[in-house]
CHARMM internal coordinates of N, CA and C (Angstrom, degrees):
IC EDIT
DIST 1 N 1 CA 1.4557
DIST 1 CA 1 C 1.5224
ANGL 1 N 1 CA 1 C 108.28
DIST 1 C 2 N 1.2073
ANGL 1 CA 1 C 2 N 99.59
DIHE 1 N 1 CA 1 C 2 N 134.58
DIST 2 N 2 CA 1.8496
ANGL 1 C 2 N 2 CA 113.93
DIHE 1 CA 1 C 2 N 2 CA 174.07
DIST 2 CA 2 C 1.4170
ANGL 2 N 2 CA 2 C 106.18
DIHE 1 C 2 N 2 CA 2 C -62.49
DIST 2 C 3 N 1.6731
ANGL 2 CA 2 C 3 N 110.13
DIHE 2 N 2 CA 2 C 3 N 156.16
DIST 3 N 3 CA 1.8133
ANGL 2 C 3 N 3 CA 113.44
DIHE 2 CA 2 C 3 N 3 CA -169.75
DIST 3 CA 3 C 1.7935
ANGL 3 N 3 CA 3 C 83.39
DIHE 2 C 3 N 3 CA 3 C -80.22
DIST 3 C 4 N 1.3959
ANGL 3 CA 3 C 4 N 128.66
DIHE 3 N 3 CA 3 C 4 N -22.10
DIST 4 N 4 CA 1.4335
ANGL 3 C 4 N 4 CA 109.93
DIHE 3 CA 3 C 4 N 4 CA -163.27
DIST 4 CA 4 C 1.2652
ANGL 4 N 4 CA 4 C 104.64
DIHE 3 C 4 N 4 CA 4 C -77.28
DIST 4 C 5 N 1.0111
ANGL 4 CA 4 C 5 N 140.07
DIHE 4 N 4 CA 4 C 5 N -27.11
DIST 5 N 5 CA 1.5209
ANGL 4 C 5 N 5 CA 167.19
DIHE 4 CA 4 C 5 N 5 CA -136.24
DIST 5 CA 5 C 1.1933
ANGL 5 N 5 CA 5 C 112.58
DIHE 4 C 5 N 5 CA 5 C -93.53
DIST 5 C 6 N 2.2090
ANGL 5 CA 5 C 6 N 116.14
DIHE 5 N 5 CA 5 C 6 N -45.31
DIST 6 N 6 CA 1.0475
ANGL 5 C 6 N 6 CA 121.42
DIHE 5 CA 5 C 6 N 6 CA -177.85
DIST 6 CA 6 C 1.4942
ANGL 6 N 6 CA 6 C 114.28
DIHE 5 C 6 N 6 CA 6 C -95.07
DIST 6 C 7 N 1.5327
ANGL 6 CA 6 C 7 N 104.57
DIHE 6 N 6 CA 6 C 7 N -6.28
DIST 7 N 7 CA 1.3273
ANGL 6 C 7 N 7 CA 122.33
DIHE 6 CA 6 C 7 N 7 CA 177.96
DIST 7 CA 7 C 1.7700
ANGL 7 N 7 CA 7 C 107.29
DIHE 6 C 7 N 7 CA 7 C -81.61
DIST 7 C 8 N 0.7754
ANGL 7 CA 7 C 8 N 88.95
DIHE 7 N 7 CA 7 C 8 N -59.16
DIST 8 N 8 CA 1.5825
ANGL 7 C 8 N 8 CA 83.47
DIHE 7 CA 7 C 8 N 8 CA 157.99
DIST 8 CA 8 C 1.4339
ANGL 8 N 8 CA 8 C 145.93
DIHE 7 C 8 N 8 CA 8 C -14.33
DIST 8 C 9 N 1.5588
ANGL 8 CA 8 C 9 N 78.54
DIHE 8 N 8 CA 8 C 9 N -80.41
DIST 9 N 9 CA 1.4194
ANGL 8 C 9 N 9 CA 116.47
DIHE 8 CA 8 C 9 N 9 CA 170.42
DIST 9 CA 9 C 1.4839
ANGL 9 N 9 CA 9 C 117.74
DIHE 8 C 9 N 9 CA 9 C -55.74
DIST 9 C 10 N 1.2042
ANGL 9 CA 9 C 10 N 114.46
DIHE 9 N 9 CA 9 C 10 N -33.81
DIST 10 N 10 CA 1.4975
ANGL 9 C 10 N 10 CA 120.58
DIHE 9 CA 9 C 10 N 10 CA 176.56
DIST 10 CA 10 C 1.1333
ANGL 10 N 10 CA 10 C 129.93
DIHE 9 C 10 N 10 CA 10 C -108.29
DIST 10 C 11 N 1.1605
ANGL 10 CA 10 C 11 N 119.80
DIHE 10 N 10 CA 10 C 11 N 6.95
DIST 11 N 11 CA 2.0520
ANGL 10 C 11 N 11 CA 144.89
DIHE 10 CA 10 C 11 N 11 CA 132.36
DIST 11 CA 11 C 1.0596
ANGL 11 N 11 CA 11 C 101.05
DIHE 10 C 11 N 11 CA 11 C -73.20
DIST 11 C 12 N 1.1038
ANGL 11 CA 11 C 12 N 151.98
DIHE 11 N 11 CA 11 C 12 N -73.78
DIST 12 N 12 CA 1.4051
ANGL 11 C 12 N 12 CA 140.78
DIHE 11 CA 11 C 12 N 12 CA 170.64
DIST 12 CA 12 C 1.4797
ANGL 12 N 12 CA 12 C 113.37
DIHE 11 C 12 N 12 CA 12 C -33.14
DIST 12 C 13 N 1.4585
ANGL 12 CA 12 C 13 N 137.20
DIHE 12 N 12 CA 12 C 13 N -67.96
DIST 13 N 13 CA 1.3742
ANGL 12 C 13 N 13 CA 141.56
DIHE 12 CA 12 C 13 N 13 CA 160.63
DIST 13 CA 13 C 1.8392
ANGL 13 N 13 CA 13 C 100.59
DIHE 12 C 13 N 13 CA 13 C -26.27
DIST 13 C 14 N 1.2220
ANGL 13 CA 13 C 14 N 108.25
DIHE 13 N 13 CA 13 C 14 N -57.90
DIST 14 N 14 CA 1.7316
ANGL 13 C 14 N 14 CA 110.65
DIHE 13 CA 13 C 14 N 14 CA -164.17
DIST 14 CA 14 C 1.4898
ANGL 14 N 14 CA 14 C 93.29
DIHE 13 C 14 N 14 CA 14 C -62.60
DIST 14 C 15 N 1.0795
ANGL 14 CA 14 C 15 N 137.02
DIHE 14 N 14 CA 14 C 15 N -39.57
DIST 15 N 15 CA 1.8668
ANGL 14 C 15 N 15 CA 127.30
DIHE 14 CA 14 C 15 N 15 CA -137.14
DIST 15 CA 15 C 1.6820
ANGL 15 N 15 CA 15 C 90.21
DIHE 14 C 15 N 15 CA 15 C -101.31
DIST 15 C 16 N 1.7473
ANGL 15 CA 15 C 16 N 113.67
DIHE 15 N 15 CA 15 C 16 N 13.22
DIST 16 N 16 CA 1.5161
ANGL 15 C 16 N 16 CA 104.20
DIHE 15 CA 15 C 16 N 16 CA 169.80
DIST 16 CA 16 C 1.5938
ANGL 16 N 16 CA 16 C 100.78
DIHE 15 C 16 N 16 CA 16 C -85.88
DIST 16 C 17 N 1.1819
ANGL 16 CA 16 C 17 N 105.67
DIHE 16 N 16 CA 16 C 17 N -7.67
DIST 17 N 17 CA 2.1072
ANGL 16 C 17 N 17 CA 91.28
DIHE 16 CA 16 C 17 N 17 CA 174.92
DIST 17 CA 17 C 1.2810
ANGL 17 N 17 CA 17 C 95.38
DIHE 16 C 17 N 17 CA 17 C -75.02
DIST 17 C 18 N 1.0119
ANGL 17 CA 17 C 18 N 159.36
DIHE 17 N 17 CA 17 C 18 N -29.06
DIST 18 N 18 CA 1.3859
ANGL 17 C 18 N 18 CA 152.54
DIHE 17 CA 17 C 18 N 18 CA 163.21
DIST 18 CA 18 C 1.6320
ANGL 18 N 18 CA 18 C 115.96
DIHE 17 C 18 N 18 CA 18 C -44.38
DIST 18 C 19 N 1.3642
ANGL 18 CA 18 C 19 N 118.78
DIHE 18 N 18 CA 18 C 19 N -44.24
DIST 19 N 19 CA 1.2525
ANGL 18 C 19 N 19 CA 124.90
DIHE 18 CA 18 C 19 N 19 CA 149.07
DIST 19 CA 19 C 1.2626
ANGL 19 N 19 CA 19 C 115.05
DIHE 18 C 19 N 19 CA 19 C -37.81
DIST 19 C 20 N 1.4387
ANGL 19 CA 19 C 20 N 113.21
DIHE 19 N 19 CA 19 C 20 N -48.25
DIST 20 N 20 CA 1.7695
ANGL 19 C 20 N 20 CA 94.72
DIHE 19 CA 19 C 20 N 20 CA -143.45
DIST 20 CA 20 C 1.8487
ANGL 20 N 20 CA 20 C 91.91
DIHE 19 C 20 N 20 CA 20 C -96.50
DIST 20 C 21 N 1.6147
ANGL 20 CA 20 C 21 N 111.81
DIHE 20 N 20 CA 20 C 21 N -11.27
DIST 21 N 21 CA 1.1431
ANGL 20 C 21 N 21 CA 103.11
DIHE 20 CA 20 C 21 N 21 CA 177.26
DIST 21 CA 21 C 1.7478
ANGL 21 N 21 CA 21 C 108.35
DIHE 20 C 21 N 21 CA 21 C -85.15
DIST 21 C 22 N 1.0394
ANGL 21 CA 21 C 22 N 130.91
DIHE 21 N 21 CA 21 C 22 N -5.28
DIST 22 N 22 CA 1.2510
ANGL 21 C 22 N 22 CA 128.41
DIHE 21 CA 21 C 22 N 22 CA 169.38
DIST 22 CA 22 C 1.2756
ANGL 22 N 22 CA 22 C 127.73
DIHE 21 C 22 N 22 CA 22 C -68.86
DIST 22 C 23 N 1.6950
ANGL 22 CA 22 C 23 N 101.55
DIHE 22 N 22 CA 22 C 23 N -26.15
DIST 23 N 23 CA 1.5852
ANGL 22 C 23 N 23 CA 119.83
DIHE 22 CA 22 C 23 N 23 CA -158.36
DIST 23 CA 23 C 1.8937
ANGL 23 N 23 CA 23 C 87.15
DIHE 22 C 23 N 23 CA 23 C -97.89
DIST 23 C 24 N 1.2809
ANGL 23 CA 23 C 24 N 125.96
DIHE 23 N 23 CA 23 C 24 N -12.35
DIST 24 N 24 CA 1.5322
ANGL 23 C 24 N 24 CA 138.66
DIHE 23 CA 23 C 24 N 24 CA -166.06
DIST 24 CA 24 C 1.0655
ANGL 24 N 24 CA 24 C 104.26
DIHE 23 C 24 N 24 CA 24 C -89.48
DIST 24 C 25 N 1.6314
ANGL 24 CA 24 C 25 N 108.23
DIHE 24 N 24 CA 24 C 25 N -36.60
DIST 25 N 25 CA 1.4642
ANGL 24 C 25 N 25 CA 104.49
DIHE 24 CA 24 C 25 N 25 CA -159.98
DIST 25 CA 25 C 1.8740
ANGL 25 N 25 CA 25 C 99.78
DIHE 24 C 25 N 25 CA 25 C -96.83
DIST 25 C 26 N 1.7468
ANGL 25 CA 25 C 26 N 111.64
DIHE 25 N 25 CA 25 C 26 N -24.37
DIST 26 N 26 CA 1.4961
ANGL 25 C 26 N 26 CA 101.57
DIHE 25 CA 25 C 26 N 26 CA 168.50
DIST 26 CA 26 C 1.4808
ANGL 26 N 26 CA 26 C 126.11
DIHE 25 C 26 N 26 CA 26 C -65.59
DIST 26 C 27 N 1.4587
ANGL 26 CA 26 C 27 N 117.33
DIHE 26 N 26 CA 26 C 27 N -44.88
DIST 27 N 27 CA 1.3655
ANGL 26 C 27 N 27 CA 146.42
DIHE 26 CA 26 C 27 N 27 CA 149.83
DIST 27 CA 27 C 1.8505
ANGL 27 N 27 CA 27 C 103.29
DIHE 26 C 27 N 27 CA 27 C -15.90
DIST 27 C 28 N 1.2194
ANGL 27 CA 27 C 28 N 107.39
DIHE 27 N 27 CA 27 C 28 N -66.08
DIST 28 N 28 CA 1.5009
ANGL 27 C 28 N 28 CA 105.41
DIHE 27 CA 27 C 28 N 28 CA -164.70
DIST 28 CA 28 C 1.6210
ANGL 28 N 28 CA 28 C 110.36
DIHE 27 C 28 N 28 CA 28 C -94.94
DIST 28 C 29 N 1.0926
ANGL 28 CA 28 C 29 N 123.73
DIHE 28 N 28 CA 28 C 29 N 7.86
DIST 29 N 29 CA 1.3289
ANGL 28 C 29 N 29 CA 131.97
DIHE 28 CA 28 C 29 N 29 CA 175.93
DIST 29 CA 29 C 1.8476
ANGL 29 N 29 CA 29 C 107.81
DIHE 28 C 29 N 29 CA 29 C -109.79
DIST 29 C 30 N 1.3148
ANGL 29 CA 29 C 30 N 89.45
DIHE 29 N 29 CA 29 C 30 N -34.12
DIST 30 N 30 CA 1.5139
ANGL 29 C 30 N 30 CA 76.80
DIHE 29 CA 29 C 30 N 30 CA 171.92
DIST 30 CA 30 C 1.6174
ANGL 30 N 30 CA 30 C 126.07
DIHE 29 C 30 N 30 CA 30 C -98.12
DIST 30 C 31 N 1.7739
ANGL 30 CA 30 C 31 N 105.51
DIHE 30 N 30 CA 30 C 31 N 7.38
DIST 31 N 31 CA 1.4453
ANGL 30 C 31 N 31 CA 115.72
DIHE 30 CA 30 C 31 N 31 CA -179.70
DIST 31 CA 31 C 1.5976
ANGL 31 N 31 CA 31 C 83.89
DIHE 30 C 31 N 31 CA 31 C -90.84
DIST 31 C 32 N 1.3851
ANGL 31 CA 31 C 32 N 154.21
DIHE 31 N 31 CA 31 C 32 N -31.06
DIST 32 N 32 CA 1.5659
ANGL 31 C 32 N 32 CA 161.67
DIHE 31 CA 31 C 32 N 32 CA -130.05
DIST 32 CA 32 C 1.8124
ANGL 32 N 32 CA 32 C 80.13
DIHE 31 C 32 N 32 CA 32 C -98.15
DIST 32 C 33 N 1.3983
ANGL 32 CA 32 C 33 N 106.39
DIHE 32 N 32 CA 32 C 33 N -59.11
DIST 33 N 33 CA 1.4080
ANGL 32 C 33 N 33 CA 107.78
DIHE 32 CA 32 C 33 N 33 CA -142.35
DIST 33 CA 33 C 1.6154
ANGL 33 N 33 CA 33 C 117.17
DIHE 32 C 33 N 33 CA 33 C -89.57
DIST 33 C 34 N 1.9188
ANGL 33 CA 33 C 34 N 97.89
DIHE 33 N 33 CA 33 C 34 N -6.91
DIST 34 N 34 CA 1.1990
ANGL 33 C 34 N 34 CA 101.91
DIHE 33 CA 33 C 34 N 34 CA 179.97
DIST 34 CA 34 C 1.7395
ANGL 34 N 34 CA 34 C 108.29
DIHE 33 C 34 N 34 CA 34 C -94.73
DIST 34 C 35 N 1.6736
ANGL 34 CA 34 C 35 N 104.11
DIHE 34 N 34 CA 34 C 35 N -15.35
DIST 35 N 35 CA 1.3055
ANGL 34 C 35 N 35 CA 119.53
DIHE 34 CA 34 C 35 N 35 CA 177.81
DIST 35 CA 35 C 1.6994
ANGL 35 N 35 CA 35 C 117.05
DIHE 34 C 35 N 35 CA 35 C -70.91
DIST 35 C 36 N 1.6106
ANGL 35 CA 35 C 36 N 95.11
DIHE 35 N 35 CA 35 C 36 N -25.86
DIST 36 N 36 CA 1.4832
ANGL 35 C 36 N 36 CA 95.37
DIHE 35 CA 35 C 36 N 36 CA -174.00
DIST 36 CA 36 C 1.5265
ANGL 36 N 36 CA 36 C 106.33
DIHE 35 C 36 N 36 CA 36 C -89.29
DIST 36 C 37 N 1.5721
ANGL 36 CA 36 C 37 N 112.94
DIHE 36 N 36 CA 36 C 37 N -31.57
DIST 37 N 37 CA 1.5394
ANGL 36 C 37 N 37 CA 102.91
DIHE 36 CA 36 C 37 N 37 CA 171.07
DIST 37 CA 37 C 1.5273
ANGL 37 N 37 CA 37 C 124.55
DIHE 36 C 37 N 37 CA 37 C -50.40
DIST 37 C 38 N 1.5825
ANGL 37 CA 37 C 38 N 106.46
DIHE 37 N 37 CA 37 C 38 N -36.55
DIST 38 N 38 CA 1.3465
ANGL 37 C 38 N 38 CA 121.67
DIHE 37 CA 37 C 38 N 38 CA -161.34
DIST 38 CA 38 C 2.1297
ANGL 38 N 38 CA 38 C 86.14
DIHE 37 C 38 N 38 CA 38 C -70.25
DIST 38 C 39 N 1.5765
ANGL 38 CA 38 C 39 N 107.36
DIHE 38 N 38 CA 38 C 39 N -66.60
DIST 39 N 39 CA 1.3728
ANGL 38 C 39 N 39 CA 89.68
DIHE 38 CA 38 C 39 N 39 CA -162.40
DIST 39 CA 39 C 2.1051
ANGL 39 N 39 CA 39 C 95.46
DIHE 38 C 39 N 39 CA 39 C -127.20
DIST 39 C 40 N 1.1141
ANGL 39 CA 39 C 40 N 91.30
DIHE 39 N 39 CA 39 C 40 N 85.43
DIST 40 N 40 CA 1.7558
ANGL 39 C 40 N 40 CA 99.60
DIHE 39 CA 39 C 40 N 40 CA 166.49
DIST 40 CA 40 C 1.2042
ANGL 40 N 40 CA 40 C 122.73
DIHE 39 C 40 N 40 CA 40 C -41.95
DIST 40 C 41 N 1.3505
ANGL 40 CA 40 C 41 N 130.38
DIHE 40 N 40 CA 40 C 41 N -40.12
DIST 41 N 41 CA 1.7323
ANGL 40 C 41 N 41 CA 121.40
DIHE 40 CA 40 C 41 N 41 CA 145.72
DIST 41 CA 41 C 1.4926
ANGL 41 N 41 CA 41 C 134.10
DIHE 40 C 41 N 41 CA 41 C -7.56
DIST 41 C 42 N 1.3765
ANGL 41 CA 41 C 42 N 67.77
DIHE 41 N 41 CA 41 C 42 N -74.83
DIST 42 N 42 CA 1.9465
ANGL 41 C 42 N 42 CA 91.82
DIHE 41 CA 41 C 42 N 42 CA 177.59
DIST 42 CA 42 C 1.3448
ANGL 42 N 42 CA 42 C 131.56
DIHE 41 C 42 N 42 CA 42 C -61.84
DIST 42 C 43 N 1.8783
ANGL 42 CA 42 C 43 N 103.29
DIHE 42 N 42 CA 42 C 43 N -25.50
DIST 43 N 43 CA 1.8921
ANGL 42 C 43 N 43 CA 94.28
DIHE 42 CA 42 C 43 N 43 CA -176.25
DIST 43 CA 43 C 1.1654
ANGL 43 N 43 CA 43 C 99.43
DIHE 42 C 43 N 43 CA 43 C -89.66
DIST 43 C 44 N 1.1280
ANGL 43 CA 43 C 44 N 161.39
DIHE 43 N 43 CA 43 C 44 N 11.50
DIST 44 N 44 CA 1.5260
ANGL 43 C 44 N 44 CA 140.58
DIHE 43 CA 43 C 44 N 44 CA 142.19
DIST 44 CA 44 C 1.7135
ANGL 44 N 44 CA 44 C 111.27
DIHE 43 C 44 N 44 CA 44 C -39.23
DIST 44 C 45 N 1.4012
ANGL 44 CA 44 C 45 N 107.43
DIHE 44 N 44 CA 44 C 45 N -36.98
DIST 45 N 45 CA 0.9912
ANGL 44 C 45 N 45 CA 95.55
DIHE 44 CA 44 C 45 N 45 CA -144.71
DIST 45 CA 45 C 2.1940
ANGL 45 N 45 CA 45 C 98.59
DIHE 44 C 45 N 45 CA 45 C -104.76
DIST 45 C 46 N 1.1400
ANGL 45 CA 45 C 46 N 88.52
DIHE 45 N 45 CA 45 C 46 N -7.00
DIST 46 N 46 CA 1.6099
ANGL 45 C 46 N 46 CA 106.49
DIHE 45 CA 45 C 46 N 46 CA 169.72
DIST 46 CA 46 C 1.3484
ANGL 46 N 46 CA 46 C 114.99
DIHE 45 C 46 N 46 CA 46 C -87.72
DIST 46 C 47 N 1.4878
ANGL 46 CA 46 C 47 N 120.94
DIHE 46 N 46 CA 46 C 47 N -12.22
DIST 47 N 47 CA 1.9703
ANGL 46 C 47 N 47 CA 129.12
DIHE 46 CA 46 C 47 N 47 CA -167.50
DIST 47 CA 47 C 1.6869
ANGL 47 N 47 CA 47 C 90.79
DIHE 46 C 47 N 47 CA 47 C -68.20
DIST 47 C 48 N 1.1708
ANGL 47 CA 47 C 48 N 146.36
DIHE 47 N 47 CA 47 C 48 N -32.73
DIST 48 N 48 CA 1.5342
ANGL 47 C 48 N 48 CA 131.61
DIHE 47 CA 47 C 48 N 48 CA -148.74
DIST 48 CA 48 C 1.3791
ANGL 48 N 48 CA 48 C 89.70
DIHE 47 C 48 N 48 CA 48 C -94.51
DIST 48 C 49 N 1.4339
ANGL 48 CA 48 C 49 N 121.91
DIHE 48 N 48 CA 48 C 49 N -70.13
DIST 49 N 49 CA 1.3999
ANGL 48 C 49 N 49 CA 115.29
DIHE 48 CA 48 C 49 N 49 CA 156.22
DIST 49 CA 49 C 1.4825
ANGL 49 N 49 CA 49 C 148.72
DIHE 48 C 49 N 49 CA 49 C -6.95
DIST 49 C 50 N 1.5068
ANGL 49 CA 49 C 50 N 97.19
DIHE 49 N 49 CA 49 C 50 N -54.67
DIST 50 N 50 CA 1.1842
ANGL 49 C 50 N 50 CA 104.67
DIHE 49 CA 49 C 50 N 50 CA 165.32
DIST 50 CA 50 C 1.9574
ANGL 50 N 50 CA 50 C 119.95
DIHE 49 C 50 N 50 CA 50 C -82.00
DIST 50 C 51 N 1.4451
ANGL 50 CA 50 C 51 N 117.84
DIHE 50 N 50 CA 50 C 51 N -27.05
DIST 51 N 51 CA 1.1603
ANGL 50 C 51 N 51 CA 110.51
DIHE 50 CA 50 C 51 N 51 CA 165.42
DIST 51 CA 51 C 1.7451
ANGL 51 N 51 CA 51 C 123.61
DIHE 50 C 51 N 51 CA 51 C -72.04
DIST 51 C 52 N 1.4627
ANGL 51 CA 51 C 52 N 99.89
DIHE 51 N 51 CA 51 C 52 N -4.75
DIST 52 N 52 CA 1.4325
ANGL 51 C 52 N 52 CA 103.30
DIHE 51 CA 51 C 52 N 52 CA -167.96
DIST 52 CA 52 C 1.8981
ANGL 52 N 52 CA 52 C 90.99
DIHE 51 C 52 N 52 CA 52 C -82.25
DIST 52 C 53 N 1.4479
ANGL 52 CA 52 C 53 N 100.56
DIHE 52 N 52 CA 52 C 53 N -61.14
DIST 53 N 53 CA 1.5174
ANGL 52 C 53 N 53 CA 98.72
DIHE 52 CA 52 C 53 N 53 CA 174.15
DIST 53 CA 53 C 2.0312
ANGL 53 N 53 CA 53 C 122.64
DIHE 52 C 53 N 53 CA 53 C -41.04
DIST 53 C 54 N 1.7236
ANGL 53 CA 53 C 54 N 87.27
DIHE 53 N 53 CA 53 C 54 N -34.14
DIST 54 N 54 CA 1.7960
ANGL 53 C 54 N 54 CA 78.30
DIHE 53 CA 53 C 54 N 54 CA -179.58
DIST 54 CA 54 C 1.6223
ANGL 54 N 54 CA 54 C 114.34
DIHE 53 C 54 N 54 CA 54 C -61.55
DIST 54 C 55 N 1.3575
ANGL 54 CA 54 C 55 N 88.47
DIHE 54 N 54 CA 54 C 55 N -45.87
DIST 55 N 55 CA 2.0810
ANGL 54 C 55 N 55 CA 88.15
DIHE 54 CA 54 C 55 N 55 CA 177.24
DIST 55 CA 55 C 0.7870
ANGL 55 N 55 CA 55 C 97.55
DIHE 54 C 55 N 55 CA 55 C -73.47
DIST 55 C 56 N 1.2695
ANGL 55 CA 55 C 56 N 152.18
DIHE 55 N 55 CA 55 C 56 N -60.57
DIST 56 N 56 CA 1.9208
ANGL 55 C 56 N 56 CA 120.79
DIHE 55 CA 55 C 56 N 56 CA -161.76
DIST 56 CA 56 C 1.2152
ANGL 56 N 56 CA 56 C 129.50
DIHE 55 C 56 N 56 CA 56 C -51.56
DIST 56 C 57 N 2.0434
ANGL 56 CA 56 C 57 N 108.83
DIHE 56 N 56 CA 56 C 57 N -30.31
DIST 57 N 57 CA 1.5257
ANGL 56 C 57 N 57 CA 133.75
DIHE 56 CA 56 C 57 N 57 CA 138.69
DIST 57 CA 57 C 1.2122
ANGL 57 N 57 CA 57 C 110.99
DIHE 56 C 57 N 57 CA 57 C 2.18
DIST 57 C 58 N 1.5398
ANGL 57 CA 57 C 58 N 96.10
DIHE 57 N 57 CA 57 C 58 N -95.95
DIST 58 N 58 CA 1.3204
ANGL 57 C 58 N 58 CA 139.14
DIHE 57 CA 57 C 58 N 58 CA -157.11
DIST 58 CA 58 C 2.1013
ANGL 58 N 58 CA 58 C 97.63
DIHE 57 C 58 N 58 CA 58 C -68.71
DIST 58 C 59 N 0.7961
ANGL 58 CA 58 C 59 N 97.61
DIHE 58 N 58 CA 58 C 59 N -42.46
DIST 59 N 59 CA 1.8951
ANGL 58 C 59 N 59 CA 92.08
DIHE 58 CA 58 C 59 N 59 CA -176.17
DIST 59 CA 59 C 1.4275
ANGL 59 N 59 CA 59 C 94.60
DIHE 58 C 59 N 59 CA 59 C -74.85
DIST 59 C 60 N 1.0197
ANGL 59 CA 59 C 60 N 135.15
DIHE 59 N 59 CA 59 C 60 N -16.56
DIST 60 N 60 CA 1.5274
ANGL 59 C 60 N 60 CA 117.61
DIHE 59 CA 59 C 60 N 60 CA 170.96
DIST 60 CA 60 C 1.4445
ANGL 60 N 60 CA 60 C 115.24
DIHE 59 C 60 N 60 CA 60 C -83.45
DIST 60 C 61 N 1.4473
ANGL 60 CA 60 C 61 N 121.44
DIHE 60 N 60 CA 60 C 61 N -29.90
DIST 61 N 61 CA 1.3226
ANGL 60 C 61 N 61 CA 126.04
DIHE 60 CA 60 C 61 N 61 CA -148.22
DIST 61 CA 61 C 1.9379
ANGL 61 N 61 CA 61 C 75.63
DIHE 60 C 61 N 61 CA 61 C -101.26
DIST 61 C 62 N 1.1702
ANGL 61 CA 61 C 62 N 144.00
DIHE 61 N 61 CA 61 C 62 N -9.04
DIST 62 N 62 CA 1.4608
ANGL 61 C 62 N 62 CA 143.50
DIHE 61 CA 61 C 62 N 62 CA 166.50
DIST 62 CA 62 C 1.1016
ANGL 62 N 62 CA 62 C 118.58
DIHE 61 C 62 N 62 CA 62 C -88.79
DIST 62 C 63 N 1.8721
ANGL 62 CA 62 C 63 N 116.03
DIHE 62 N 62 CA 62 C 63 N -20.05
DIST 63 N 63 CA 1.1494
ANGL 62 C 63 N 63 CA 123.60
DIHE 62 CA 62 C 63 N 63 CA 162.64
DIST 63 CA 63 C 1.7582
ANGL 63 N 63 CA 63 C 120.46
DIHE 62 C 63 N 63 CA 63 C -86.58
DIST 63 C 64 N 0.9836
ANGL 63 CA 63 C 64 N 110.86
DIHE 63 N 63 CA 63 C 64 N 3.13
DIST 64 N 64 CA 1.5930
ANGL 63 C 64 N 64 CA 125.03
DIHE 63 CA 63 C 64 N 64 CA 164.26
DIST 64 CA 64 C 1.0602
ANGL 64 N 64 CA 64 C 98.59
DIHE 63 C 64 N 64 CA 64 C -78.70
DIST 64 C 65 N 2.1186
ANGL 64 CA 64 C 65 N 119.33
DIHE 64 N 64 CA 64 C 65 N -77.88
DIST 65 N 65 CA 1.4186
ANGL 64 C 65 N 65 CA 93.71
DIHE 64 CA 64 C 65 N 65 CA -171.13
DIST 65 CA 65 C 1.2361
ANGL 65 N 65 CA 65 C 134.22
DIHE 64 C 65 N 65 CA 65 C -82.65
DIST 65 C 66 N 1.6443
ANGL 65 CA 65 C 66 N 122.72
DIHE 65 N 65 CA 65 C 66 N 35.67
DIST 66 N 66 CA 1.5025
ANGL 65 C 66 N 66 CA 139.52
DIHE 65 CA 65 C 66 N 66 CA 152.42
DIST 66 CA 66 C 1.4531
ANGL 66 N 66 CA 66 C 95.41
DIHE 65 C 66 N 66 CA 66 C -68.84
DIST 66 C 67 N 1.2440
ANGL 66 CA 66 C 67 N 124.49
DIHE 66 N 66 CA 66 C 67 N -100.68
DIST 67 N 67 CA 0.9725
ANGL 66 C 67 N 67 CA 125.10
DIHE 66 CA 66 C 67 N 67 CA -178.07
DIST 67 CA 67 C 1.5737
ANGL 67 N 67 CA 67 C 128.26
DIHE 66 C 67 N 67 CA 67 C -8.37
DIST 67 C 68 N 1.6252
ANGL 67 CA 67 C 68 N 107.73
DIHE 67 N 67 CA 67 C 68 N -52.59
DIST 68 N 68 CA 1.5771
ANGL 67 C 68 N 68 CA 117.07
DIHE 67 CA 67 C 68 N 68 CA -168.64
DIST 68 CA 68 C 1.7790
ANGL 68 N 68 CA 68 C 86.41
DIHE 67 C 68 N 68 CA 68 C -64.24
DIST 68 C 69 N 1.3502
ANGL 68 CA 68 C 69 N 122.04
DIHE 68 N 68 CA 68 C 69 N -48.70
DIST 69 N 69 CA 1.2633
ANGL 68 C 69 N 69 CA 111.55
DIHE 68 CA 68 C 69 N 69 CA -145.31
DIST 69 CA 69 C 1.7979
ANGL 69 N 69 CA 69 C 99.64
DIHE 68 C 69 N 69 CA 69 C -73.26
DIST 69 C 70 N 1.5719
ANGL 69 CA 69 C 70 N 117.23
DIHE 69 N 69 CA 69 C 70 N -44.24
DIST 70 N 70 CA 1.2109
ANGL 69 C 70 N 70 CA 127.93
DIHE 69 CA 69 C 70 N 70 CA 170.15
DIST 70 CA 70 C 1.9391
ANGL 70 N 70 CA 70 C 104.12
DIHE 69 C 70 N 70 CA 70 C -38.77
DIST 70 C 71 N 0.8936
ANGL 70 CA 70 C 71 N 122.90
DIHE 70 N 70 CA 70 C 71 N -34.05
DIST 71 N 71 CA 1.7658
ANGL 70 C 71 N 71 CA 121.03
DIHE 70 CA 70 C 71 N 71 CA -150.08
DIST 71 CA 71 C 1.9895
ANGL 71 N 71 CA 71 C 91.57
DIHE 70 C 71 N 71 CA 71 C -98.25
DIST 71 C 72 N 1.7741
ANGL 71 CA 71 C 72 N 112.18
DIHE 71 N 71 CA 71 C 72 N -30.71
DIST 72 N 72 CA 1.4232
ANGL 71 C 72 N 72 CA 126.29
DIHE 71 CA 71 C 72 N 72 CA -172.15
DIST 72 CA 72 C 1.6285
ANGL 72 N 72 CA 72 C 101.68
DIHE 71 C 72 N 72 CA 72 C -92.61
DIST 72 C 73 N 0.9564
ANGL 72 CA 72 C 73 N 134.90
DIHE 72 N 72 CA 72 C 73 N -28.48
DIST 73 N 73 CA 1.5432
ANGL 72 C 73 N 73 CA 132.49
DIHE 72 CA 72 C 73 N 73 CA -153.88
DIST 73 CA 73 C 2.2059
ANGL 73 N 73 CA 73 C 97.95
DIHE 72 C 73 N 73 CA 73 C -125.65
DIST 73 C 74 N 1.1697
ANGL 73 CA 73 C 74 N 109.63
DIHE 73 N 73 CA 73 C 74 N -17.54
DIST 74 N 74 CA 1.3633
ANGL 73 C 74 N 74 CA 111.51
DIHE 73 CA 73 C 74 N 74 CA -151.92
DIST 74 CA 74 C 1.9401
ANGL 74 N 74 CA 74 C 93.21
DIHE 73 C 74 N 74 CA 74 C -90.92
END
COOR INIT
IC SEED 1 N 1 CA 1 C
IC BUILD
């Protein structure tokens, strides 16, 4: 196997945290939104929470494609 080949291959392997942060971020938006139907009171008070989880989400799923690009370009 070619070095470009495995480089590839393992940016591709890396850019599945991007997957799994996508599947994190539907997951926790739709546990928020089914919680707030159930009791509307309460999500005021769950919204900071839940944006805290979206960025920590989201900085991981940016730290994938750090990584992918570090493993493709490096």
């Amino acid at each position: 196997m070619e070095a470009a080949a495995a480089k590839y291959i393992g940016a591709g392997l890396a850019m599945l945290g991007m997957i799994g942060a996508g599947i994190g971020l539907g997951v926790m938006f739709g546990n928020y939104f089914a919680g707030a139907l159930r009791n509307p009171s309460a999500a005021a008070g769950e919204r900071p929470m839940l944006f805290l989880g979206m960025a920590l989400t989201e900085a991981l799923g940016i730290f994938a494609l750090v990584v992918a690009f570090l493993i493709l370009f490096g």
